[in-house]
C-alpha positions as CSV (number, residue, x, y, z in Angstrom):
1,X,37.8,21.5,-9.8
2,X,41.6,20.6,-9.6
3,X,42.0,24.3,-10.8
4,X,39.9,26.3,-8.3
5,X,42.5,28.3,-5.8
6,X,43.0,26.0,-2.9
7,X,42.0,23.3,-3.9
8,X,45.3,21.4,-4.5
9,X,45.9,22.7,-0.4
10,X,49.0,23.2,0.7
11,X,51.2,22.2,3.9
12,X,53.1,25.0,6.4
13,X,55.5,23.9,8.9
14,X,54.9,25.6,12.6
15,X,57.2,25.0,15.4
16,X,58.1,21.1,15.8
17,X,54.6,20.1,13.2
18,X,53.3,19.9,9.6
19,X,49.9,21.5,9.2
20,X,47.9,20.9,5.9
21,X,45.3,23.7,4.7
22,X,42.9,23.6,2.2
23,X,39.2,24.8,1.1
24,X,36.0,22.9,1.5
25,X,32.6,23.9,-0.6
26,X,29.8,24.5,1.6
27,X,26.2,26.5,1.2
28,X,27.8,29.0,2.9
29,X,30.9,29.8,0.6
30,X,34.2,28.1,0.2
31,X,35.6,27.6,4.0
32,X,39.1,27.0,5.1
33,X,40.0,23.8,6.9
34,X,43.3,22.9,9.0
35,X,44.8,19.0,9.6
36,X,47.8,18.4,12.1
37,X,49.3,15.7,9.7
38,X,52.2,14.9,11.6
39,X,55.6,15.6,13.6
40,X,58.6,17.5,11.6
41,X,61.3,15.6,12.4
42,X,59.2,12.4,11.6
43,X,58.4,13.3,8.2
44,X,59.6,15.3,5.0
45,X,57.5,18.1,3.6
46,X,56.8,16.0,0.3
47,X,55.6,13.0,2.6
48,X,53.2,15.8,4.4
49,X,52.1,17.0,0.9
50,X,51.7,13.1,0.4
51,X,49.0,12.5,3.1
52,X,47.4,16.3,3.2
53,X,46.0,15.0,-0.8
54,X,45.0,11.5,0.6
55,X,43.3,13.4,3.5
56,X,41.3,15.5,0.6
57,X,40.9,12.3,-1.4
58,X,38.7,10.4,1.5
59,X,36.9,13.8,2.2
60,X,36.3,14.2,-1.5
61,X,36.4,17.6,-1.6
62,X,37.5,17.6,-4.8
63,X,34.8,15.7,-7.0
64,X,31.8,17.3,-8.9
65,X,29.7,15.1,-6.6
66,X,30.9,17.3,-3.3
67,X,30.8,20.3,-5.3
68,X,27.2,19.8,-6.2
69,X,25.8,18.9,-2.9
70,X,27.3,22.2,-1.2
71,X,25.8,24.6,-3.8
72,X,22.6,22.9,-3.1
73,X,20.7,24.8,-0.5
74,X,19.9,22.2,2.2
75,X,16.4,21.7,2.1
76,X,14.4,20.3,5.3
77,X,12.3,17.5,5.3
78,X,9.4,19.1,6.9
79,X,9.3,21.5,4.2
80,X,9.6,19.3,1.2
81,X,7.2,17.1,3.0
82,X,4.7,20.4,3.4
83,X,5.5,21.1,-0.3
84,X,4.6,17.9,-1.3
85,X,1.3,17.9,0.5
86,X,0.8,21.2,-1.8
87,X,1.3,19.9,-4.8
88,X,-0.9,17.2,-4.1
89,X,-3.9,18.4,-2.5
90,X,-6.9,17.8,-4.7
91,X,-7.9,20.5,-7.0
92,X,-11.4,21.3,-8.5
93,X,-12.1,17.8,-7.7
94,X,-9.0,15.9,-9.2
95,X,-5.8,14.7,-8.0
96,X,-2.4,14.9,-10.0
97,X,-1.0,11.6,-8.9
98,X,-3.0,9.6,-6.9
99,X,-6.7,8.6,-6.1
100,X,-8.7,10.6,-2.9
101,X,-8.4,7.8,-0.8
102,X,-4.8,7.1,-1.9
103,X,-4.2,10.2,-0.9
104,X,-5.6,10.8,1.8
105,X,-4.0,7.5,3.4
106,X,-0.4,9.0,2.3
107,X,-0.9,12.8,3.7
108,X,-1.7,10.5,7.0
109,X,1.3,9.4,7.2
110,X,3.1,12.1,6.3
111,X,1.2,13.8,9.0
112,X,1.3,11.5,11.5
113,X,4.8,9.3,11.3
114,X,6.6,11.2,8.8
115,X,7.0,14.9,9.5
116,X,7.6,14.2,13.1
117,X,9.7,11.6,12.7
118,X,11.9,13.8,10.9
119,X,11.7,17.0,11.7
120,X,15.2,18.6,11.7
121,X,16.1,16.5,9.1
122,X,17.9,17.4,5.6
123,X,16.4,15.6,3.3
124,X,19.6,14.1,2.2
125,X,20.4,13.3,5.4
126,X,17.0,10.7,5.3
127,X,18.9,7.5,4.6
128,X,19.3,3.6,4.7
129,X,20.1,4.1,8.3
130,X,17.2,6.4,9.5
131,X,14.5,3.8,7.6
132,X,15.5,1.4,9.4
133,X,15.2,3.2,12.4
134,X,11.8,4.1,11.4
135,X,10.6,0.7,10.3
136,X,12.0,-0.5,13.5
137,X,10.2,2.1,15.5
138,X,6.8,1.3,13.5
139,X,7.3,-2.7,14.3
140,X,7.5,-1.8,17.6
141,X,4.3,-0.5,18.8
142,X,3.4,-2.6,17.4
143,X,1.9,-1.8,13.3
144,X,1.3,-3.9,11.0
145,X,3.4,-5.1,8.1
146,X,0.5,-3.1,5.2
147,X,0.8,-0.4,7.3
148,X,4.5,0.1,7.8
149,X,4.8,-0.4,3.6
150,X,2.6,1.8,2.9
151,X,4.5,4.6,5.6
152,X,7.8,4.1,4.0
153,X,6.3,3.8,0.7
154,X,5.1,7.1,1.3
155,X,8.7,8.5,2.0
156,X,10.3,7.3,-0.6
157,X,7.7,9.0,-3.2
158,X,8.0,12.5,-0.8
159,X,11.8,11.7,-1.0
160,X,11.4,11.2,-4.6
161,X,13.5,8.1,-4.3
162,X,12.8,4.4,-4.2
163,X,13.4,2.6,-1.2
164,X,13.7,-1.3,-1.3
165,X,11.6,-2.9,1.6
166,X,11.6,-6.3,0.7
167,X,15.0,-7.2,2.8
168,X,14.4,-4.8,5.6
169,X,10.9,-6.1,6.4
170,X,12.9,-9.7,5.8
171,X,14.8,-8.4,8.8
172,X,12.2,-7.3,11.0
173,X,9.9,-10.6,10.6
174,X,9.8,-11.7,13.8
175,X,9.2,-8.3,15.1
176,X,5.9,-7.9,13.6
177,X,2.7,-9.0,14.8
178,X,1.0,-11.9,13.4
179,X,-2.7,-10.7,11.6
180,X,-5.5,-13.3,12.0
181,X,-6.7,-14.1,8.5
182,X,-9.8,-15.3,10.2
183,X,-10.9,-11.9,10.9
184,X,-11.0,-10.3,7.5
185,X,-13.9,-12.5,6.0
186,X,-17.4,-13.7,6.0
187,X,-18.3,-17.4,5.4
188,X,-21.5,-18.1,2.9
189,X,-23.7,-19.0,5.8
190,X,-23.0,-16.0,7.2
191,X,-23.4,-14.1,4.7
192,X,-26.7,-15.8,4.0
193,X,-27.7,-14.6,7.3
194,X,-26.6,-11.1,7.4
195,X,-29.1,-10.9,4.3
196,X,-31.6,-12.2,5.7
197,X,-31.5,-10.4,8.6
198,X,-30.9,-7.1,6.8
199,X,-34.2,-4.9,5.5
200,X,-34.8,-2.4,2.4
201,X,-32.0,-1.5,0.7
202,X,-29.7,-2.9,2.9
203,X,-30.6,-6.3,2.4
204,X,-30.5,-5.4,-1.4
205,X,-26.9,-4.3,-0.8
206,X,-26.0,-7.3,1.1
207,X,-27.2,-9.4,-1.1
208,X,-25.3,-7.9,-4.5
209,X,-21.7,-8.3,-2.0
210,X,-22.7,-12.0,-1.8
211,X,-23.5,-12.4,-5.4
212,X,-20.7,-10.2,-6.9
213,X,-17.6,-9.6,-4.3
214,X,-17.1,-6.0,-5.7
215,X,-15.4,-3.4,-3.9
216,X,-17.5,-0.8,-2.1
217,X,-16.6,2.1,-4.1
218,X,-17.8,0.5,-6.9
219,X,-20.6,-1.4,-5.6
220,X,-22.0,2.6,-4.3
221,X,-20.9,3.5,-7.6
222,X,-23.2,1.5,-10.0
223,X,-25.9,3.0,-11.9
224,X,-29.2,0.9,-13.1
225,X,-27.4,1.4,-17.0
226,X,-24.8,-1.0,-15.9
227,X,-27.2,-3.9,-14.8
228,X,-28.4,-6.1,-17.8
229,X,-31.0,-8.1,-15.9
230,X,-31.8,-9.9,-19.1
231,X,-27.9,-11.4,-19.8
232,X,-27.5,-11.6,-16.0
233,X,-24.6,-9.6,-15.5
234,X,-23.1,-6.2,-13.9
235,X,-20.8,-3.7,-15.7
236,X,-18.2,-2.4,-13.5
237,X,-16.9,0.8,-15.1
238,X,-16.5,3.6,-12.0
239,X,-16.0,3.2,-9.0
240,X,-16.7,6.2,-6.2
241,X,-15.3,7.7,-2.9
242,X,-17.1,9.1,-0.6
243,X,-19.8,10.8,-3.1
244,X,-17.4,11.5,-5.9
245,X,-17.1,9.5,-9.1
246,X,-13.4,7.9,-9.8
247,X,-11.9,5.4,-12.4
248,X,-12.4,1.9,-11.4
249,X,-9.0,1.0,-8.9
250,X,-7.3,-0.5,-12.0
251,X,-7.3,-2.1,-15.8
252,X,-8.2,-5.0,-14.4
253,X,-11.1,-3.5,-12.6
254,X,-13.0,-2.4,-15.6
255,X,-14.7,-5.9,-16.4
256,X,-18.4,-7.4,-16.2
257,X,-19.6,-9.4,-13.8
258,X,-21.8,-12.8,-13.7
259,X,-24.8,-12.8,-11.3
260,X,-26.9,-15.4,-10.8
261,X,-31.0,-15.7,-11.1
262,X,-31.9,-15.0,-7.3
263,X,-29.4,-11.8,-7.4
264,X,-31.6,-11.2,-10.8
265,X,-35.0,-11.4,-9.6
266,X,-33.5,-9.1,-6.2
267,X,-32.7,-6.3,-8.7
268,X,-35.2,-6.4,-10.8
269,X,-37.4,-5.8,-7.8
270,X,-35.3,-3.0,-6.4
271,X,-35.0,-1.4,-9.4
272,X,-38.5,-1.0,-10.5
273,X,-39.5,1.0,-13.4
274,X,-36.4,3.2,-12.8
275,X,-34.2,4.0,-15.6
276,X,-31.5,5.9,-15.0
277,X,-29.5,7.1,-11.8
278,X,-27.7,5.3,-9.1
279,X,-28.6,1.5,-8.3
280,X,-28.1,2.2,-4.7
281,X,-28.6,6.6,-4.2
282,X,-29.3,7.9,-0.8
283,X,-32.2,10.3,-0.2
284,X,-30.7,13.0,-2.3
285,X,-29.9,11.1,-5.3
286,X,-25.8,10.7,-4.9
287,X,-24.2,7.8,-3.7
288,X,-24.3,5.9,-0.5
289,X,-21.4,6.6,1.6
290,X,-19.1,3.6,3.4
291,X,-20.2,4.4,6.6
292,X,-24.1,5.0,6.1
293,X,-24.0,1.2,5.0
294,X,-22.0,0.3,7.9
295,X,-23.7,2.5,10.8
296,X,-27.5,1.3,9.8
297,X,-27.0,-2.2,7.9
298,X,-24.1,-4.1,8.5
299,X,-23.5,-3.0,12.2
300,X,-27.4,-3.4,12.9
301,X,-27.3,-6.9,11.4
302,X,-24.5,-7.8,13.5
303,X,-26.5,-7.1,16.7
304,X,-29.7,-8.7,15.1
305,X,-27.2,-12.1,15.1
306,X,-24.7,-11.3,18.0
307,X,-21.6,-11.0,15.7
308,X,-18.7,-9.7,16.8
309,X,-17.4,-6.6,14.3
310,X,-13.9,-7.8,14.9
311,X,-12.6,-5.2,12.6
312,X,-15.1,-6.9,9.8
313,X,-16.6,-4.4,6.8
314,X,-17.8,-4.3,3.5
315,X,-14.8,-5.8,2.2
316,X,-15.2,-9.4,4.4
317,X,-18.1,-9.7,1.5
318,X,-15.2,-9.7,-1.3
319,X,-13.1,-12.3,0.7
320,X,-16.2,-14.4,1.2
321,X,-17.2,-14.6,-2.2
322,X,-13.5,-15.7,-3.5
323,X,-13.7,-18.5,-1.3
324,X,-16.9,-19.4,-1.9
325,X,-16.3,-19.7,-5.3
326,X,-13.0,-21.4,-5.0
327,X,-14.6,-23.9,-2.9
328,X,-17.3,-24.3,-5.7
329,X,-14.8,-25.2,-8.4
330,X,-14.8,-21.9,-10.6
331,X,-11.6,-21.8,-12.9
332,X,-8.8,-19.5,-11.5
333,X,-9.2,-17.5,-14.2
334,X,-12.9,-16.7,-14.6
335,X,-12.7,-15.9,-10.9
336,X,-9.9,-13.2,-11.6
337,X,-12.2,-12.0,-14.2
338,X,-14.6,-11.4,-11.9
339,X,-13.4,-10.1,-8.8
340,X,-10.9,-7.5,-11.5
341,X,-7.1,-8.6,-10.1
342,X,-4.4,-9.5,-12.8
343,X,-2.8,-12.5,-10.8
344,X,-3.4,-15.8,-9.1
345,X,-1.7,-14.2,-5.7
346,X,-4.3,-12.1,-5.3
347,X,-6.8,-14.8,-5.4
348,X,-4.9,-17.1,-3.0
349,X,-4.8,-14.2,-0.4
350,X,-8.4,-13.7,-0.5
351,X,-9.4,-17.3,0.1
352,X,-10.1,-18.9,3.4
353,X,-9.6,-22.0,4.7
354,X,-13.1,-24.1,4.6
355,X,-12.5,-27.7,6.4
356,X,-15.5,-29.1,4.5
357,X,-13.9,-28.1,1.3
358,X,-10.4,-30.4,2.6
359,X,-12.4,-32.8,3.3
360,X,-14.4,-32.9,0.0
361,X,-11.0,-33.2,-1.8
362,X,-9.6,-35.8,0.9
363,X,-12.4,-38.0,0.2
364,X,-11.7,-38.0,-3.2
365,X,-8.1,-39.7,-2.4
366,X,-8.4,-43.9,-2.9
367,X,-6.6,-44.9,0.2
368,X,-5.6,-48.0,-1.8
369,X,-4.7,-46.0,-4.9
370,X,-1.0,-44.3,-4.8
371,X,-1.1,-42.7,-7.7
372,X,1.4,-39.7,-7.7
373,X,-0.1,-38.0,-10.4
374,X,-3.6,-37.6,-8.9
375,X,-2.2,-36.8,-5.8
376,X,-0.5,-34.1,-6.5
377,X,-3.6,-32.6,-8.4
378,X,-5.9,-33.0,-5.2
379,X,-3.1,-31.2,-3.2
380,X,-2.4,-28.3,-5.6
381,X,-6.2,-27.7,-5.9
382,X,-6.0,-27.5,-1.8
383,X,-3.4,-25.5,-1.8
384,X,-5.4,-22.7,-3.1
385,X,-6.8,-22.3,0.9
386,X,-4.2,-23.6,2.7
């Protein structure tokens, strides 16, 4: 670099001041840029030459780095963004990166927050500064904490670049609104009732959500080969979206799944003398979709027993059965096992307070026995709802 013509700059007196000249890489070529760096009779020519380099130094006009970024054409964000949405549109049926709903969630945002957001943009011109004026923007109107991750999760993989969120959303904590845990489950009882309520092979579907917790891709994903009515248990190994087969969501998800004798004696009625095909197929023979089981079972059922939808699906079923078997005792990790997550965090999100299973615990404390060790196992066992 230190050898390319100009580079070094040099400094010409005119009239009563010192000007300093030298070349700048751009996109556009090698430009020529002038500094006033000072009075003559305040300062020699070597003292000019002096802060002319300095003046290059801060500009860093003459490192590889600078060099690099003004060969680069500068590319727009809308454009990557549009490119990226090429590359990762599905193709004969399979995605490159991601899952179909994955995707679809992420070309969204792009969509939606993303491309108008910053349009105009370079895309290295997308920094620290401008996500958190996004994030700040999002918290605003308000979103909620999910959905602003999963937006600037979403930039950083079109950016191709990770972008920390941890301390930023730190930041922003009192800014975001406050999501009512009570809204995202369904207790036993009411679970109980939606079932018994429900008719055909909604009430069948109802019923396998209460006695499984699995996730509604794969519950519309089973197929009759997977049930072993005689060992009394279900083998997830797919999992579907909308009517297209998928791998199970993770690892983790690709496990078996306990039922009990009432959910046996349900399926083995439901099922018949069928022997192959899906548990649960709609009138041509693929699988159900989300909102078929939503539109004419679960919604129907809620009128049948004046619940409120309150933003409630098929997942409340999952969340209920955690806590229901939490509440009845099942290890930590047999209940992991079952519902197909890795970690114990993912259990204590999707259980709900019960105040008759406090109470069970409570009463369990002798009020004349202080004990510190049996104390802190009856609050550690609470804390698992708390």
């Amino acid at each position: 670099m230190r050898r390319r013509k100009g580079q070094e700059g040099y400094v010409v007196k005119k009239g009563t001041k010192w000007y300093g000249y030298y070349r700048v890489d751009s996109p556009e070529g090698r430009n020529r840029k002038c500094e006033i760096l000072g009075d003559v009779a305040a300062m020699t020519k070597p003292v000019a030459q002096q802060l002319l380099k300095k003046i290059m130094q801060e500009a860093g006009v003459n490192t590889a780095e600078h060099l690099a970024r003004a060969i680069q054409p500068v590319e727009l964000f809308e454009k990557k963004a549009e490119r990226w949405l090429e590359e990762h549109r599905v193709t004969q049926g399979a995605y490159a990166r991601f899952k179909p709903h994955t995707y679809r969630t992420m070309s969204s945002n792009v969509r939606k927050h993303l491309m108008k957001r910053f349009r105009g943009y370079s895309v290295r011109d997308v920094g620290a500064r401008e996500v958190d004026a996004l994030i700040a923007e999002l918290a605003a109107r308000p979103m909620s904490k999910s959905a602003i991750k999963q937006i600037v999760f979403t930039l950083g993989t079109v950016l191709e670049r990770p972008i920390p969120l941890r301390d930023r959303l730190r930041k922003l904590k009192n800014l975001l609104p406050k999501k009512s845990r009570n809204d995202l489950w369904f207790t036993d009882e009411e679970m109980r009732q939606i079932v018994a309520v429900s008719k055909g092979r909604y009430k069948v579907i109802f019923a396998t959500l209460r006695g499984t917790g699995l996730r509604s891709g794969e519950l519309r994903g089973l197929r009759i080969e997977d049930v072993d009515l005689r060992k009394g248990f279900i083998h997830v190994q797919r999992s579907v979206f909308e009517t297209r087969e998928q791998s199970p969501k993770s690892d983790n998800a690709y496990r078996f799944v306990g039922i009990d004798k009432k959910l046996v004696e349900i399926l083995r009625e439901w099922i018949g003398k069928r022997k192959i095909g899906y548990l649960f197929p709609s009138n041509r023979g693929t699988p159900l979709q989300e909102g078929t089981i939503l539109k004419f079972g679960l919604y129907k059922a809620f009128e049948s027993l004046d619940f409120e939808r309150r933003g409630r699906g098929l997942h409340a079923f999952r969340h209920g059965r955690v806590t229901r078997l939490v509440d009845a005792g099942v290890p930590i990790r047999t209940i992991k096992a079952w519902i197909g997550h890795g970690s114990e965090k993912m259990v204590e999100q999707y259980t709900h307070t019960l105040p008759e299973y406090h109470a069970r615990f409570l009463a369990l404390l002798d009020t004349n026995d202080t004990n510190n060790t049996n104390v802190e196992a009856v609050q550690q066992e609470v804390s698992l709802v708390a």
